[in-house]
N, C-alpha and C positions, 0 to 999 in steps of 0.2 A: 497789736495782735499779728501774731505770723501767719503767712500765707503755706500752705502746705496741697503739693502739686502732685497730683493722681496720674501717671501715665499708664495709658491700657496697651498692650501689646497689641497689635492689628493681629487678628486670630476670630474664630467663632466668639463674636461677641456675644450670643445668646447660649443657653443650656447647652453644653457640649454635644455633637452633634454624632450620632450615630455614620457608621463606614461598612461598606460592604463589597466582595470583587463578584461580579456576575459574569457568566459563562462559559467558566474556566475547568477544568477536568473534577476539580475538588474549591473546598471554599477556602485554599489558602492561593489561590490563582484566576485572573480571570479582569475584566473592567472596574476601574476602579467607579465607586458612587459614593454619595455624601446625602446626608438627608439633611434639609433645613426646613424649618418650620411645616411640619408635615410631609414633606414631598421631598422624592428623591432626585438629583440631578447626579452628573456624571463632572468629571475635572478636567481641565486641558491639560495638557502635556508639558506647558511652556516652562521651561526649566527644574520638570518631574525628573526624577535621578535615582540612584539609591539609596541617596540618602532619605528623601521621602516613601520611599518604598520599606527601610528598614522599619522608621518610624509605622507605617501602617502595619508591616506582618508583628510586631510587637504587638500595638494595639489590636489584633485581632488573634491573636496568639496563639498565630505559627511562628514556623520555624524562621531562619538566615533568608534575607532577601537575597534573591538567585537570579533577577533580572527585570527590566520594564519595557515588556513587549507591548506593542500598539495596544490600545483597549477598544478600537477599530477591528482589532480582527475575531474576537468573542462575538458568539453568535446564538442566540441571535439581536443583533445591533439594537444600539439603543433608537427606541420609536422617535419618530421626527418630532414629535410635540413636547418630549421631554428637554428642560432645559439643561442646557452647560453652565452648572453653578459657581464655579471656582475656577478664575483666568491660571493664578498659577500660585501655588504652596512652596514656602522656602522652610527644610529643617535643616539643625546642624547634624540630626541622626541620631541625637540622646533622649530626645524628646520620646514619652510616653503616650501619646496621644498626636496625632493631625490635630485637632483642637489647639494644640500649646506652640504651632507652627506661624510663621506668617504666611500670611494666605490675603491674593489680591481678588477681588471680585469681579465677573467673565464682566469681558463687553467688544471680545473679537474671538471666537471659538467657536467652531464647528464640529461636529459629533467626528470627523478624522481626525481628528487630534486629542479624542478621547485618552487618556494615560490609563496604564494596565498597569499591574505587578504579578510578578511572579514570586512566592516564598518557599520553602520547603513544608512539605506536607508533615505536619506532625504524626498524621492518623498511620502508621508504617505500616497498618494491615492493608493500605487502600491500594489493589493491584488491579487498573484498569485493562481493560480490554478494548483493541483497536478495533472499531466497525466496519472498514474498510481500509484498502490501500492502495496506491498509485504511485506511478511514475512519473515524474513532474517535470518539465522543461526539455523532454530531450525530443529526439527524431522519433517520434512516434508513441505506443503508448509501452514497450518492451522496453524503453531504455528510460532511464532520467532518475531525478534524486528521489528517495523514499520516502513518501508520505504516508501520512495513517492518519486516520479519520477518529474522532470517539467526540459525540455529545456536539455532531454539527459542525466540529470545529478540525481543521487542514491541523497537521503537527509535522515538522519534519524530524529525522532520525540520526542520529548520531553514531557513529562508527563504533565507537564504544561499547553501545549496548545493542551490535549487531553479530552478525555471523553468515558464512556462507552456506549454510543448513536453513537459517531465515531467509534468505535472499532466494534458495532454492523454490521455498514453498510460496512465496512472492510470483513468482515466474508463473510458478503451477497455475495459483487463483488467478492471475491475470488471463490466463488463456495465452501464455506467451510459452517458450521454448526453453531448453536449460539455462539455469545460472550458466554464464560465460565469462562475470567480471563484475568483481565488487571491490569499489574502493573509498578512499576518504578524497572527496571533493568540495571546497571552498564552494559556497551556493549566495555569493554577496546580493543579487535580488533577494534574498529573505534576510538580511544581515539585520536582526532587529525587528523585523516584519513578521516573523512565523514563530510562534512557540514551538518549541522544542522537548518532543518526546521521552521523558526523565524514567521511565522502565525498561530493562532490558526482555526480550525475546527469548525465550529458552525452548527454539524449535530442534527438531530430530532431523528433520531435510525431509519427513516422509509424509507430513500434513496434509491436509488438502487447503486449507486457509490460516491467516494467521492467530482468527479468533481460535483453533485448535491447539495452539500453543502457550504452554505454561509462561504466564508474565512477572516477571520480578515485581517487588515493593517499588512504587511510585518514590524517584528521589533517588535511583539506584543508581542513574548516571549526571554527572556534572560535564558537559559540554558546552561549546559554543557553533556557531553557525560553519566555524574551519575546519569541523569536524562531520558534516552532512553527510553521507552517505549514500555513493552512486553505482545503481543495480543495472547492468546488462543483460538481457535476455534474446534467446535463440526466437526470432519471430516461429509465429505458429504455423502450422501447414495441413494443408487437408490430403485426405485417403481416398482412392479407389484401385478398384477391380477393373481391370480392360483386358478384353481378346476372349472372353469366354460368352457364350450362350444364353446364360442367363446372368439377372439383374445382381446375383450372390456371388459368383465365381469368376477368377479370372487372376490374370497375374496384378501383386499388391503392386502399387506407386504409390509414392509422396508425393508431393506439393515442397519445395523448399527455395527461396529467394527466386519465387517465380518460375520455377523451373522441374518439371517431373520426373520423379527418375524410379527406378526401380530397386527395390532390398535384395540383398544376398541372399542363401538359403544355409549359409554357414551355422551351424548348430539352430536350426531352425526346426521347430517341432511341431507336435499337437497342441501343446498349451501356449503356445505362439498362436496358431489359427485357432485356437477358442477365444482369447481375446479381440482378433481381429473380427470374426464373427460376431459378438455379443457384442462388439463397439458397433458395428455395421447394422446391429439390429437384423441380422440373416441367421438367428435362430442355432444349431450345434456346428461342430465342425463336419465334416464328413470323412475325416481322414484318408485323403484321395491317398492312392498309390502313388509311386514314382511315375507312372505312365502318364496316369491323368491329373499329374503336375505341369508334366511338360506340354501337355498337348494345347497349352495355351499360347505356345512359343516363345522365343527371347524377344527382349525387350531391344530398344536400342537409348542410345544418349547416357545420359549421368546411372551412375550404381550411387545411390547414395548412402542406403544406410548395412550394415554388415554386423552381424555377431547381436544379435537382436535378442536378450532374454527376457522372457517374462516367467513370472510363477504359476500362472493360468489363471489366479486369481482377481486380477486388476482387469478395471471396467473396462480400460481403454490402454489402446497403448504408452501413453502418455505416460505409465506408470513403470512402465519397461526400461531397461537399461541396454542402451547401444556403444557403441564407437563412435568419435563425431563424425560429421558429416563427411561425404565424399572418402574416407578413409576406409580403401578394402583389400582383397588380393582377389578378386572374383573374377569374371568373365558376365555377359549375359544368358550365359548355357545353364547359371546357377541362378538366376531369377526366382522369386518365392511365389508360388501361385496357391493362391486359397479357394476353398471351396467349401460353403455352406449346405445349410439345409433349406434355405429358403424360405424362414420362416417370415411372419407378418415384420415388415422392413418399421422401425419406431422413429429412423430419421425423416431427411427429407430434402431431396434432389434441390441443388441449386438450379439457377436459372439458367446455367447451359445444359442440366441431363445429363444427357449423353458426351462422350469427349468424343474428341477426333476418329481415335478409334473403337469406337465403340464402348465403351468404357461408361459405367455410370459416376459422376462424380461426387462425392458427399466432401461439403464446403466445410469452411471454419466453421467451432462455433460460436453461436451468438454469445458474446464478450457478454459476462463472464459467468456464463450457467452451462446449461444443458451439457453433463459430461459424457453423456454416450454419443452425442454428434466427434466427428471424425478430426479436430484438429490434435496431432499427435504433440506430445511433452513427454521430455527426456531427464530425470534427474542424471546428473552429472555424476560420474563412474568414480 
């Protein structure tokens, strides 16, 4: 009698096992998990690739795998009592199922070395929307690589599906100063660590945040981390009136790299000092004369900003178009002095008051609301 020899491939030896990615923008991205015998655990990473990542977005049926970010960084993390079921999965990438793969069973894994995948979103209606955004790793919170928030989860941004019209209105929401410089910057700490942002931004430069900007179909861009995307912005600055009388009037200063300085009066109007008033919370303009412009006197030190338009419309000046900084033909004899009506003030005096000279001073403001407090923002001319 012949002996006849059964070999089982090392694979889910029980009823093929259900696969699922959590925490990712959409259900074709996100931690990879495996359900066995009831319960779900999570996969190590240990020789995860694309080729096991093809294998899964088939089996779950999306699109082209597009990458195997940490499954560490989907949020929110998997709970400490859940186990790490599967030390590490080998496919050649033809395979139909994780099931039909070799796969060894955990017994050194830890939830950081959870494996993710990324695949292409089939659903091409899915156009998310970022929750928030930031500037990542630089000298402060105006400068660094672009990140955007949706569903808990950091994304960084790819030059690709950028623009200096998005970077504009970045600035804005930050409570930070104009776009100054946007480029494509290598971000190797996220090389593999950060999922990356696959809809483009279809901002005007005039937004007030990004969620107000129309989003491309998720999958619209294919980048890599060589392509990140780094935003400069004009730090913010605060406003006041000094040398006049009362708490509303007086000749206008900025606040810029620490340093105050005074505006030109170069095509400077009425609907220049209604914005400045309505930001100041002091109620109408009062359209002083030439006399009771001056009689606040010249300033001294820096002229910083010059050719100042606004529509009269906009809350604050931030919304105004100037010259950059320091750049004028003035003198201090053309100094801008405003003068309100005094109405009930809706900011609120920082902790020095008063300035040097007399001056009330209204601070930055609190990062990143209250748009009638005094930190001024320039879209770029």
């Amino acid at each position: 009698m012949g002996v006849v020899a059964v070999c089982i491939r090392p694979g889910f030896l029980e009823s093929p096992s259900r696969v699922r990615l959590v925490g990712g923008p959409h259900r074709c991205e996100g931690r990879v998990e495996v359900e066995q015998k009831g319960q779900w655990g999570t996969v190590c990473d240990d020789g995860w690739d694309k080729n096991e990542v093809a294998v899964l977005c088939r089996e779950l049926g999306c699109g082209d795998a597009k990458g195997t970010p940490s499954g560490y960084l989907y949020e929110p993390p998997a709970d400490k009592n859940q186990e790490v079921l599967i030390q590490e999965i080998r496919c050649t990438g033809t395979e139909d199922t994780l099931a039909q793969c070799e796969q060894e069973a955990a017994y050194d894994c830890s939830h950081d070395e959870d494996a993710g995948a990324s695949c292409e979103n089939p659903e091409s209606s899915f156009s998310p929307v970022p929750e928030n955004v930031r500037l990542a790793d630089g000298p402060g919170h105006c400068k660094g690589h672009v990140e955007v928030k949706h569903q808990d989860q950091w994304y960084s941004v790819c030059q690709s599906g950028w623009s200096l019209r998005a970077a504009k209105v970045v600035c804005r929401q930050l409570g930070c100063g104009r776009a100054v410089l946007m480029q494509k910057r290598c971000h190797k700490p996220t090389q593999g660590q950060r999922p990356i942002w696959l809809s483009q931004m279809s901002c005007s430069g005039r937004e007030a945040t990004l969620q107000d900007c129309p989003s491309g179909h998720w999958g619209s861009n294919s980048c890599n981390h060589d392509e990140d995307t780094w935003v400069e912005c004009e730090d913010a600055f605060a406003l006041r009136l000094v040398g006049g009388d009362k708490l509303c009037s007086g000749r206008l200063e900025v606040l810029h790299k620490g340093v105050w300085g005074s505006v030109c009066d170069d095509g400077w109007g009425e609907k220049e000092d209604q914005v400045v008033c309505k930001q100041l919370g002091c109620g109408q303009s009062l359209s002083p004369s030439f006399k009771d412009r001056k009689s606040h006197g010249p300033g001294v030190g820096r002229i910083w900003l010059d050719d100042v338009r606004c529509s009269g419309e906009e809350q604050s000046l931030e919304h105004c178009q100037h010259r950059f900084w320091g750049y004028h033909d003035c003198t201090h004899q053309e100094d801008v002095a405003v003068i309100c009506s005094d109405g009930v003030h809706e900011g609120k005096e920082d902790d020095k008051g008063r300035g040097n000279d007399g001056g009330v001073v209204w601070g930055k403001r609190e990062f990143p609301q209250a748009p009638r407090s005094c930190s001024l923002l320039s879209p770029a001319l």
